[in-house]
TORZAVEX-157585 format. One record per residue (C-alpha): residue number from 1; residue in three letters; x negated, y negated, z negated. Coordinates in pm, 1 decimal, padded with zeros to 6 digits. Each point is the difference from the previous one (the first is absolute). Layout:
+-------+-------+----------+----------+----------+
: setor : vexmi :        X :        Y :        Z :
+-------+-------+----------+----------+----------+
:   NUM :   ALA :        X :        Y :        Z :
...
+-------+-------+----------+----------+----------+
***
This chain:
+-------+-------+----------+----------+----------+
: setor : vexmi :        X :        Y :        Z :
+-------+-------+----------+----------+----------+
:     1 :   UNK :  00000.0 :  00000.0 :  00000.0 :
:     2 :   UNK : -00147.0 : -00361.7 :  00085.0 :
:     3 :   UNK :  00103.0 : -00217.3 : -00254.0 :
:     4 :   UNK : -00077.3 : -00360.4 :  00062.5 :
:     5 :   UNK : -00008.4 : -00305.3 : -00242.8 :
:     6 :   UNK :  00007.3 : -00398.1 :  00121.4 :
:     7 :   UNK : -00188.8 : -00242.0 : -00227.5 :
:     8 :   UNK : -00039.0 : -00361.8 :  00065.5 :
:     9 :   UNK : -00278.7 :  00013.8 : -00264.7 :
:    10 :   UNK : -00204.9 :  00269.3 : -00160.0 :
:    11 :   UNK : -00173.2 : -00230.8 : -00217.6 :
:    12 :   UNK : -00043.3 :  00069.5 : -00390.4 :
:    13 :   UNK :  00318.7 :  00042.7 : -00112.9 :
:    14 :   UNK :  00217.0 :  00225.4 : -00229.9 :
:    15 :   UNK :  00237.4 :  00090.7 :  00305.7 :
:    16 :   UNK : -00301.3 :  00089.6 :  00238.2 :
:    17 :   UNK : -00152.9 :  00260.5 : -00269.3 :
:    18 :   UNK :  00310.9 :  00180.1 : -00002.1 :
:    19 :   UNK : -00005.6 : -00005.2 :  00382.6 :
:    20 :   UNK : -00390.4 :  00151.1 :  00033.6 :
:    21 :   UNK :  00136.0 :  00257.1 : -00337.2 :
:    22 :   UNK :  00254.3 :  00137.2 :  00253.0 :
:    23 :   UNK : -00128.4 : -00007.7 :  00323.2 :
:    24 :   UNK : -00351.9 :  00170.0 : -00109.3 :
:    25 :   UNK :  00245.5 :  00282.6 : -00194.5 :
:    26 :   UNK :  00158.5 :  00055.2 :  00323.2 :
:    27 :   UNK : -00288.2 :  00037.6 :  00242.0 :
:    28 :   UNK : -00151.4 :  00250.0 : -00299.6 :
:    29 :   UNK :  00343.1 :  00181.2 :  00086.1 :
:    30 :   UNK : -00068.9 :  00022.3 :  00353.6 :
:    31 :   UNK :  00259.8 : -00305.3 :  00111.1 :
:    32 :   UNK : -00189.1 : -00272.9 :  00282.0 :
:    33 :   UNK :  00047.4 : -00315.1 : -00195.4 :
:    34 :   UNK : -00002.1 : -00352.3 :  00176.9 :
:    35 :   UNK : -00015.1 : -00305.6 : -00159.0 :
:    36 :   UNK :  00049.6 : -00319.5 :  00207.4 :
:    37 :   UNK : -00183.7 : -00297.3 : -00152.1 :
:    38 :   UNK :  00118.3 : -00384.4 :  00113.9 :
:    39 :   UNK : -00397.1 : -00020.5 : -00092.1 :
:    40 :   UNK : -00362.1 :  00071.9 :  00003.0 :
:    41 :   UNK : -00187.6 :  00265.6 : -00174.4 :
:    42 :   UNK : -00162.5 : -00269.8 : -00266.0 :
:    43 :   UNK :  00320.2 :  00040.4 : -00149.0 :
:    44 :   UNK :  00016.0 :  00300.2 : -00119.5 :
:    45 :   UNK : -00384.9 :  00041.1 : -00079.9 :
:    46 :   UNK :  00119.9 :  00001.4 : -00357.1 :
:    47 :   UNK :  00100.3 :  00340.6 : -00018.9 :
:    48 :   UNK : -00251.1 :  00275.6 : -00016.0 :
:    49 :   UNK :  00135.2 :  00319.7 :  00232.0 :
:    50 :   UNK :  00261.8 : -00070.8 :  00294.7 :
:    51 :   UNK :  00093.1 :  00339.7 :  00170.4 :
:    52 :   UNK :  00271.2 : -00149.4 :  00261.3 :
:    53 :   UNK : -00093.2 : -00151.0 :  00276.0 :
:    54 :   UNK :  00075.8 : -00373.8 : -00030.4 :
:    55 :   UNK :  00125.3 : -00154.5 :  00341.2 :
:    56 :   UNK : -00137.6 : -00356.6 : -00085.7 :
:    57 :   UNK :  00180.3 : -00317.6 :  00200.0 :
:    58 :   UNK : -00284.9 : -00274.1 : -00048.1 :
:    59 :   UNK :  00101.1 : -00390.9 : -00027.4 :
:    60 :   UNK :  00046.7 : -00137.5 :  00297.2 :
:    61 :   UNK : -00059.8 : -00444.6 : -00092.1 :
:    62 :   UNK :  00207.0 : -00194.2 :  00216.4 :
:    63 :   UNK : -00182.2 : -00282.8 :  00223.3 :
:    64 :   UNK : -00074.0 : -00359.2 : -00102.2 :
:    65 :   UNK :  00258.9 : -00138.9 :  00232.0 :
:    66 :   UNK :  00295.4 :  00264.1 : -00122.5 :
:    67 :   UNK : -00133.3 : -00063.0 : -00348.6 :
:    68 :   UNK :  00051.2 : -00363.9 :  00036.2 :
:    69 :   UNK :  00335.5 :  00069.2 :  00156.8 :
:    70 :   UNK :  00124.6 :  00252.9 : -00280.0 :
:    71 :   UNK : -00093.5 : -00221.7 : -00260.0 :
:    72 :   UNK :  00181.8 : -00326.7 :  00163.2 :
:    73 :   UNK :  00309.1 :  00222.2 :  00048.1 :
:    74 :   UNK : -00068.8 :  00219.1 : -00244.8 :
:    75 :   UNK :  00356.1 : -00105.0 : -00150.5 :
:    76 :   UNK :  00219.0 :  00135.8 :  00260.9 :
:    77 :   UNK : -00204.9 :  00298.3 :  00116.0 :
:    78 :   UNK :  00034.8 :  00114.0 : -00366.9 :
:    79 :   UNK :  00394.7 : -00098.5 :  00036.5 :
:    80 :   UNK :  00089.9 :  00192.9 :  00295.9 :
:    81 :   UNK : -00204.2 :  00314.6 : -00115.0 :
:    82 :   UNK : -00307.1 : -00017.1 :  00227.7 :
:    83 :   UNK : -00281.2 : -00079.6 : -00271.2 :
:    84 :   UNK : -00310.6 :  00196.7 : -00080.0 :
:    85 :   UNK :  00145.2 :  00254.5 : -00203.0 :
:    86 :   UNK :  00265.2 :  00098.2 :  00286.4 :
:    87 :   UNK : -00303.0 :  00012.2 :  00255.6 :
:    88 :   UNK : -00175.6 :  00255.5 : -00228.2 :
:    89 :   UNK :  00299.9 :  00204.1 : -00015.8 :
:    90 :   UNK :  00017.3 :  00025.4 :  00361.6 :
:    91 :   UNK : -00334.0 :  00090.7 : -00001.2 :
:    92 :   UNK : -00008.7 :  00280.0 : -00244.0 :
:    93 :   UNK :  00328.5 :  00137.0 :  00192.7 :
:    94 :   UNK : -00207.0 :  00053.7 :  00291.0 :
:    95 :   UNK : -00273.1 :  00163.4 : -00161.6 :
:    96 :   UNK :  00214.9 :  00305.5 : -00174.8 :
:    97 :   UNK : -00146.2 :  00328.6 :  00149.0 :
:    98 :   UNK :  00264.6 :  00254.9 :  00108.0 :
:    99 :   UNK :  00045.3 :  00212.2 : -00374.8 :
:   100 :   UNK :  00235.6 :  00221.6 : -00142.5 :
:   101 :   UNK :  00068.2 : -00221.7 : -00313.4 :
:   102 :   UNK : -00006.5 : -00376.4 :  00029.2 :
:   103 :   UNK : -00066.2 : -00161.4 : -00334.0 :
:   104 :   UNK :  00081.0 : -00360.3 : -00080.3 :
:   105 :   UNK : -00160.2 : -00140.7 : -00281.0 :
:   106 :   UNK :  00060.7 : -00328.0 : -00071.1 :
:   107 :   UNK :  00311.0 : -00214.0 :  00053.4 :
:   108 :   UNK : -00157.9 : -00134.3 :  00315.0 :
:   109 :   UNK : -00166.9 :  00302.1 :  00179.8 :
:   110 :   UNK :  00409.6 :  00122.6 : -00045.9 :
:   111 :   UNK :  00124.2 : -00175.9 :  00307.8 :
:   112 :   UNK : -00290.5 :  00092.5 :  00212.4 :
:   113 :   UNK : -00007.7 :  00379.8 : -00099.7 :
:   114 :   UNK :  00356.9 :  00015.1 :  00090.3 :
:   115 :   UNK :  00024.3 : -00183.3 :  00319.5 :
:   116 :   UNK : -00317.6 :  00222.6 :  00123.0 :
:   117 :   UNK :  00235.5 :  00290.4 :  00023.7 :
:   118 :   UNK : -00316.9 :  00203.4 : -00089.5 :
:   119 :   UNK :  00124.4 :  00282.0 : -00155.2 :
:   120 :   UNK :  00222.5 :  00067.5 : -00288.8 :
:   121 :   UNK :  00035.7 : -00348.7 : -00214.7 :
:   122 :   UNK : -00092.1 : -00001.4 : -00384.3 :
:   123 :   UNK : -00064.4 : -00279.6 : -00218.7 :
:   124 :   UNK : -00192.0 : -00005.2 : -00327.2 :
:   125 :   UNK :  00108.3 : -00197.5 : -00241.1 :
:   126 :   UNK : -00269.6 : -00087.1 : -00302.7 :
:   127 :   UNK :  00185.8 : -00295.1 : -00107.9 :
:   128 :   UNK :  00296.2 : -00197.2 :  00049.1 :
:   129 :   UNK : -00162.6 : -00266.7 :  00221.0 :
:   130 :   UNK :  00242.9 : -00285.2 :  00038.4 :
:   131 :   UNK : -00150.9 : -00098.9 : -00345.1 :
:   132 :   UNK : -00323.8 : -00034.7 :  00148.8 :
:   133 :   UNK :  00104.7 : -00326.3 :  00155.2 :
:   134 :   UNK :  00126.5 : -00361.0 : -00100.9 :
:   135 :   UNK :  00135.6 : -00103.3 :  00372.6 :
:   136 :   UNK :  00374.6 :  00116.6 :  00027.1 :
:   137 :   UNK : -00084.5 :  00115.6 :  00353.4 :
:   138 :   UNK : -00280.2 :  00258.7 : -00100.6 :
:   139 :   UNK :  00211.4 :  00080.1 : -00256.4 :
:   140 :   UNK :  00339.9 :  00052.1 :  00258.9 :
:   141 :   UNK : -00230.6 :  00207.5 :  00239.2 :
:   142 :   UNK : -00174.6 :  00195.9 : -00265.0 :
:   143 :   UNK :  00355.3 :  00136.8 : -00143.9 :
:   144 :   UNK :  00132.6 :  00029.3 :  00384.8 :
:   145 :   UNK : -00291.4 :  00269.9 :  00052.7 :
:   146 :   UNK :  00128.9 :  00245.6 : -00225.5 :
:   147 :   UNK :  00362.9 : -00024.5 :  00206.9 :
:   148 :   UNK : -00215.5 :  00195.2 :  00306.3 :
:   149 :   UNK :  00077.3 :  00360.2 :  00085.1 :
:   150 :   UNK : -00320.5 :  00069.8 : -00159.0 :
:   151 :   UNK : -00023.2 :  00279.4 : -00254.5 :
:   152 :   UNK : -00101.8 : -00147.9 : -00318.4 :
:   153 :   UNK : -00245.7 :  00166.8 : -00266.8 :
:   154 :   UNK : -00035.6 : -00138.9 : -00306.3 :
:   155 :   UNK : -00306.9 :  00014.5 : -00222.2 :
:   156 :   UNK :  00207.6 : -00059.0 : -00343.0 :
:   157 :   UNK :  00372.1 :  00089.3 : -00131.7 :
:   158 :   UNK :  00055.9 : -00337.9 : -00030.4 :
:   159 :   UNK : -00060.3 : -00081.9 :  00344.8 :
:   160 :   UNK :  00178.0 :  00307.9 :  00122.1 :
:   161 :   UNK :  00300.0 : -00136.8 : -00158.3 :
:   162 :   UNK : -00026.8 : -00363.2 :  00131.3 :
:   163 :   UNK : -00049.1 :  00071.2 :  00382.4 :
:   164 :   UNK :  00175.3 :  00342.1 :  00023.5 :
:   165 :   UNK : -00283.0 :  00185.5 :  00054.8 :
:   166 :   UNK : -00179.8 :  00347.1 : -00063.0 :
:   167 :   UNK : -00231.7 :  00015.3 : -00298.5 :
:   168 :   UNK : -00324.3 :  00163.4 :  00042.3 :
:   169 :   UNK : -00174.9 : -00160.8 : -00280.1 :
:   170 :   UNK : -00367.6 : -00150.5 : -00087.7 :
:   171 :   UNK : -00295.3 :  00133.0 : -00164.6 :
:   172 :   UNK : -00421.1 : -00062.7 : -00012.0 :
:   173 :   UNK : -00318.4 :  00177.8 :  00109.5 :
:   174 :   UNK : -00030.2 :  00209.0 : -00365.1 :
:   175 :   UNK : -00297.5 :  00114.0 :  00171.9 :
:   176 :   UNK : -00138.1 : -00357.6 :  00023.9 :
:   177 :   UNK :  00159.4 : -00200.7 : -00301.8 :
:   178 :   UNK : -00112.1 :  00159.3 : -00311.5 :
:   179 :   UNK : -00168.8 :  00010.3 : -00324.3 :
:   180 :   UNK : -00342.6 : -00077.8 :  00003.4 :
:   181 :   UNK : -00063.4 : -00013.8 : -00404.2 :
:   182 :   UNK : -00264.8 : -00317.0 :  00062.6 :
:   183 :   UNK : -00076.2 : -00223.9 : -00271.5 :
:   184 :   UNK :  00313.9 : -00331.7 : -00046.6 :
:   185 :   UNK : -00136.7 : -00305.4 :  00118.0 :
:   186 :   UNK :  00322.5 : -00205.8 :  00041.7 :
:   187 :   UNK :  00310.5 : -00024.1 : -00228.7 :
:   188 :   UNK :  00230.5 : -00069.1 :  00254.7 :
:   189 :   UNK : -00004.5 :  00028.2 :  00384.5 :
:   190 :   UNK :  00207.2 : -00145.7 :  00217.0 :
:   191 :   UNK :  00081.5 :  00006.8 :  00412.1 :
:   192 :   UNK :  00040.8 : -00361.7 :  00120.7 :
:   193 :   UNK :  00165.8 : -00090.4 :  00355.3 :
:   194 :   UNK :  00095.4 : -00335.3 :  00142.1 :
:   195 :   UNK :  00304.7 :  00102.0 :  00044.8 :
:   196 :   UNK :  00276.1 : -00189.7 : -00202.0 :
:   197 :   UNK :  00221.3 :  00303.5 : -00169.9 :
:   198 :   UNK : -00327.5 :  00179.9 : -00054.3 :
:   199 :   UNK : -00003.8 : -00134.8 : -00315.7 :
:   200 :   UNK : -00181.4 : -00352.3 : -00123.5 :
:   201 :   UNK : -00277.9 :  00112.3 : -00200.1 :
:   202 :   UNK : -00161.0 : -00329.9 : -00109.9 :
:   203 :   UNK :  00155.5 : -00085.7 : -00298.0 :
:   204 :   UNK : -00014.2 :  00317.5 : -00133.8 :
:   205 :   UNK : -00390.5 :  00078.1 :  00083.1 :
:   206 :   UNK : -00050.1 : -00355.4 : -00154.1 :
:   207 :   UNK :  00182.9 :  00107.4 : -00307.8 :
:   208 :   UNK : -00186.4 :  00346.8 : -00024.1 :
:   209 :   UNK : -00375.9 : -00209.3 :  00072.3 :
:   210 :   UNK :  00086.5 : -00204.9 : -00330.5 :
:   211 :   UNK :  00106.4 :  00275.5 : -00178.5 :
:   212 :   UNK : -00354.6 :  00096.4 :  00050.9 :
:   213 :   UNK :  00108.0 :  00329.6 :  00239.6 :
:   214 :   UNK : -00199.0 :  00121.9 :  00275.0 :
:   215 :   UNK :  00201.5 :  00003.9 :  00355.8 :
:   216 :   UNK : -00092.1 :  00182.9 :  00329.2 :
:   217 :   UNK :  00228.5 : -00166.3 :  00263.8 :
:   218 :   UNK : -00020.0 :  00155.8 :  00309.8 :
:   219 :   UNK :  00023.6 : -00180.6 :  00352.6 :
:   220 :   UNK :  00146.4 :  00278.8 :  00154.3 :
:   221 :   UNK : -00312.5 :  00022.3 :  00247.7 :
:   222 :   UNK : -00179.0 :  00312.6 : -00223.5 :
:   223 :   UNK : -00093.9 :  00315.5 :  00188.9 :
:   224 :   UNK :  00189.1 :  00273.7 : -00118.4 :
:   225 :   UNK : -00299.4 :  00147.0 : -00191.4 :
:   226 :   UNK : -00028.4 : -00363.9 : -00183.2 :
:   227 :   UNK :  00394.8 : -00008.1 : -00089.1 :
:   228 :   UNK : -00061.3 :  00340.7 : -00157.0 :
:   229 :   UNK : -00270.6 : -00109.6 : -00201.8 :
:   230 :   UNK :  00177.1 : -00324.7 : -00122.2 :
:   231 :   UNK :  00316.6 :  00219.6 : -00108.2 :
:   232 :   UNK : -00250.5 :  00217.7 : -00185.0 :
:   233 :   UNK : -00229.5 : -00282.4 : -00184.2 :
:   234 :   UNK :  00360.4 : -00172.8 : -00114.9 :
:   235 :   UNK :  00203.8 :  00033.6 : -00310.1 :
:   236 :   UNK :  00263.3 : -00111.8 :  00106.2 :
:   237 :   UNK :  00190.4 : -00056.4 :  00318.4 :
:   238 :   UNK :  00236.6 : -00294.8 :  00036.5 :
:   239 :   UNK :  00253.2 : -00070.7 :  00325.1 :
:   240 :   UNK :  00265.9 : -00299.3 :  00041.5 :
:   241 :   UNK :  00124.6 :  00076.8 :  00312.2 :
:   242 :   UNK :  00379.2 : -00121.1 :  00019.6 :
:   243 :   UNK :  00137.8 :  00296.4 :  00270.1 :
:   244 :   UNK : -00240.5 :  00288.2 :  00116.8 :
:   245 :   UNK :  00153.8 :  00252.9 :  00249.1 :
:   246 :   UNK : -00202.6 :  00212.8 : -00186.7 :
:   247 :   UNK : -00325.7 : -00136.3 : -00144.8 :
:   248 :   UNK : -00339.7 :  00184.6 :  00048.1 :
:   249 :   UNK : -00230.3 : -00161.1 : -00248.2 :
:   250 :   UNK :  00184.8 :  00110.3 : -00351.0 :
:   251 :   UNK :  00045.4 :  00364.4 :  00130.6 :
:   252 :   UNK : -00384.8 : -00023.9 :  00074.6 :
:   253 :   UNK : -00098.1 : -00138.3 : -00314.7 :
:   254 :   UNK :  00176.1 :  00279.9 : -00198.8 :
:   255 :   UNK : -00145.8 :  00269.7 :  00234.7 :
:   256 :   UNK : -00317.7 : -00155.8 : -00114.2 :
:   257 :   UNK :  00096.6 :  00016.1 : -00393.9 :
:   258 :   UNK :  00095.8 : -00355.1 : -00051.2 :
:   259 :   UNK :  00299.9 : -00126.9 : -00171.0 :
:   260 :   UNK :  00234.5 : -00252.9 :  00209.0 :
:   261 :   UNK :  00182.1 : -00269.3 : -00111.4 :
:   262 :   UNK :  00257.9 : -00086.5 :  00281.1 :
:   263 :   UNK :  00319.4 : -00229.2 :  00065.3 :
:   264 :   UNK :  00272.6 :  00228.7 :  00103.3 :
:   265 :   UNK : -00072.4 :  00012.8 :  00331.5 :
:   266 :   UNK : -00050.6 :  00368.8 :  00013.2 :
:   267 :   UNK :  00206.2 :  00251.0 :  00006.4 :
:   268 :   UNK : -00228.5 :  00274.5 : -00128.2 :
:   269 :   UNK : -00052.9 : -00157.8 : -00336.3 :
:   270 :   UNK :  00135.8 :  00030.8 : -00360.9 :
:   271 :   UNK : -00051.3 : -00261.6 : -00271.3 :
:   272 :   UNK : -00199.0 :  00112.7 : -00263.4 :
:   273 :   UNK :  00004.6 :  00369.1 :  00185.4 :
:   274 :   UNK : -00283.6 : -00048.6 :  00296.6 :
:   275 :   UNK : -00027.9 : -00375.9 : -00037.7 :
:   276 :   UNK :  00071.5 : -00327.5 : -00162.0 :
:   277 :   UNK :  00299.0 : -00158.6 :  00227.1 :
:   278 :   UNK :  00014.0 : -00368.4 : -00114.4 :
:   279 :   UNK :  00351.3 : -00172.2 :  00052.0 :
:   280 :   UNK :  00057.7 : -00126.9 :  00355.5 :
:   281 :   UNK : -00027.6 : -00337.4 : -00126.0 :
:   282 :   UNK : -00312.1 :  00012.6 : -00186.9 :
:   283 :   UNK : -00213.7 : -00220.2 : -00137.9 :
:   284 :   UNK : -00392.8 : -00081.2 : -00042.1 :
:   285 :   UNK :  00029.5 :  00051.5 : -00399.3 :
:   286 :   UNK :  00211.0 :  00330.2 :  00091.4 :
:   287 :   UNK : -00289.8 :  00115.2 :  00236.3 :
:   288 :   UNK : -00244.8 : -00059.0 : -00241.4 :
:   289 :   UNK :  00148.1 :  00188.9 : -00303.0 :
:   290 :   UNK :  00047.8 :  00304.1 :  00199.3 :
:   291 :   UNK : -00296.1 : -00027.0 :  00096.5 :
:   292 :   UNK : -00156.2 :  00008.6 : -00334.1 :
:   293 :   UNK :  00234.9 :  00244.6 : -00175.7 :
:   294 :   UNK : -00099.8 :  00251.5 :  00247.2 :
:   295 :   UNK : -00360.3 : -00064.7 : -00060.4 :
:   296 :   UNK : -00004.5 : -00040.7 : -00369.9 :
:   297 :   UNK :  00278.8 :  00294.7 : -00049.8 :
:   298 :   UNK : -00239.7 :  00354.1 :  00109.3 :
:   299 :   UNK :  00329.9 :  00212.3 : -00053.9 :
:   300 :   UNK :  00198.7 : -00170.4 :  00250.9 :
:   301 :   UNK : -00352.2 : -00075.6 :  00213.8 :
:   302 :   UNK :  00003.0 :  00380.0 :  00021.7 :
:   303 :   UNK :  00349.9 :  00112.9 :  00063.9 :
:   304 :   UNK :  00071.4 : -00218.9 :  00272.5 :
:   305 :   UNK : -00346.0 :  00082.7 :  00186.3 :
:   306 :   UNK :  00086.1 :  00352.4 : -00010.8 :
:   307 :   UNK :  00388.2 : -00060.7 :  00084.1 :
:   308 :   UNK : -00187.4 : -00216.2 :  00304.7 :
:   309 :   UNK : -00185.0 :  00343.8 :  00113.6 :
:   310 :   UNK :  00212.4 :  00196.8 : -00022.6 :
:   311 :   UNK :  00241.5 : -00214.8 :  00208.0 :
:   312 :   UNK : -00243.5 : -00075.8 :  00291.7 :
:   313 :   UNK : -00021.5 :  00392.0 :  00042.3 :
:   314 :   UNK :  00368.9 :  00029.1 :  00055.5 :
:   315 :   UNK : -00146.5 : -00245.7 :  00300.4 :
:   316 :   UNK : -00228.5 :  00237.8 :  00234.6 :
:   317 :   UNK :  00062.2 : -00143.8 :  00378.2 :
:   318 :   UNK :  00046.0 :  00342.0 :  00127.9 :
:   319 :   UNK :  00325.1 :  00047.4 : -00154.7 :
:   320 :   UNK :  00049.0 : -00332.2 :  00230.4 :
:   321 :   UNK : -00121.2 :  00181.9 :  00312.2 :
:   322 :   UNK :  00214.3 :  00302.6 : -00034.1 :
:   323 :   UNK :  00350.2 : -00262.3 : -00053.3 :
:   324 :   UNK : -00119.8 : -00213.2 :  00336.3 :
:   325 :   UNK : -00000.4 :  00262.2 :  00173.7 :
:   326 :   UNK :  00304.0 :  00177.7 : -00045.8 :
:   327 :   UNK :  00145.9 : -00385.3 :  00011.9 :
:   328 :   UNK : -00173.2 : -00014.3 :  00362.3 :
:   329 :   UNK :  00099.1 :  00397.8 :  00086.0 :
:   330 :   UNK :  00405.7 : -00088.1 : -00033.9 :
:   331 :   UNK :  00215.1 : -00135.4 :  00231.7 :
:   332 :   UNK : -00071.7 : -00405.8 :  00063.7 :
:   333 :   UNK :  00345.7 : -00109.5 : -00172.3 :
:   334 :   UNK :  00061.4 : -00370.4 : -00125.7 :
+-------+-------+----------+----------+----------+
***
């Protein structure tokens, strides 16, 4: 079976791990995996092993004088739906090989997957993307995407419920994210993204630096190996992310035998069970006393580190594999 995936960017992202996860499962299961990348191969440079073959679509820059024309008109190009991103979707349209399965993943590789009429049409979802943006028109055609007679697979219940889709879950690289037992050089680590519900870590890193606490906040630009070794020289492992799909990071961190403390973003969390879920509407002072309860308290330190393992094994990816592709196997039903 070719299965085929369309990507306007393989860059370092929580969405494009799951993607490489699946796709090198598959090819170890004997399936010809495609993944069409809007993109060059810097992109993905990130990620150690790639077993698919990755059909890349390099930039094309427009000219000075269409440049100069786009940006004077730039208003009603953008208004009658002929801007940049509209040109790229044409583009990756025309680049989908002939494949068995035809995987959209992102609200705006949807429309071009199923207007190639390349094979059977599936789309999957890793987060309910009309959040994503602030315009109401992104927003509009973000939600009109999951209306297609694409086959949608979900990567978390709640998803599943929300766009009508089939679950086949989320899980980590066990084999890769795991306990290292190196000396604690950090109290608390923490994943930082310029991305505004990603959480706003400043005031509560500046609160933790008086306190006299030693953070490790990372850019999001570590090498796997380095991620792995951050998670395993913290204590601690904070994230303020306001919706998640899923969320990666936490699920690594307790693979790695770190405690989390986590808004309730999440669905695979308990309070006081496998983590410390703060209130939605948190604040700094409420950040910081979890924080230090869990650290000064070595009974409740211990039980929800080993309530973390034990939760991130219920997470192997293969169990992912086998779901996808009885998903992928049925008939291609809205």
């Amino acid at each position: 079976m070719h299965i085929n995936f369309n990507s306007l960017s393989l860059g370092l992202a929580g969405g494009t791990r799951f993607i490489f996860e699946l796709a090198n499962r598959l090819v170890e299961q004997n399936q010809k995996v495609t993944i069409t990348h809007l993109g060059e191969e810097a992109a993905y440079a990130w990620f150690p092993e790639i077993k698919a073959e990755i059909l890349n679509i390099p930039f094309v820059p427009y000219s000075l004088s269409t440049r100069a024309f786009r940006k004077f008109f730039g208003k009603y190009l953008r208004t009658y739906g002929y801007g940049t991103l509209t040109n790229r979707e044409r583009r990756l349209k025309e680049a989908i090989p002939d494949c068995d399965v035809n995987m959209a993943t992102y609200c705006f590789t949807a429309f071009p997957t199923y207007y190639s009429g390349k094979g059977r049409g599936f789309y999957l979802v890793q987060h309910y993307e009309p959040w994503f943006f602030e315009q109401k028109k992104a927003q509009e055609k973000a939600a009109l995407t999951y209306t297609l007679p694409l086959k949608k697979v979900c990567v978390s219940k709640w998803l599943t419920d929300k766009v009508n889709g089939t679950f086949i879950g989320n899980g980590i690289n066990l084999s890769k994210f795991k306990e290292q037992k190196t000396p604690k050089e950090y109290d608390v680590m923490v994943v930082q993204r310029d991305i505004g519900w990603k959480g706003n870590y400043n005031p509560v890193l500046e609160a933790m630096q008086k306190k006299g606490l030693k953070v490790f906040a990372a850019t999001g630009k570590l090498t796997d190996e380095e991620l792995v070794s951050a998670y395993n020289t913290s204590k601690l492992f904070l994230f303020l992310s306001e919706h998640e799909g899923f969320g990666y990071p936490p699920l690594e961190a307790m693979a790695c035998g770190v405690p989390v403390v986590t808004t309730p973003c999440l669905e695979y969390t308990n309070h006081l069970d496998n983590a410390f879920v703060l209130k939605k509407n948190y604040s700094v002072n409420e950040v910081l006393e979890a924080t230090e309860r869990i650290l000064k308290d070595e009974a409740l330190y211990s039980r929800l580190l080993e309530s973390g393992r034990q939760t991130a094994k219920e997470y192997d990816f293969q169990k992912v594999v086998y779901r996808f592709l009885e998903a992928v196997k049925q008939e291609n039903t809205m």
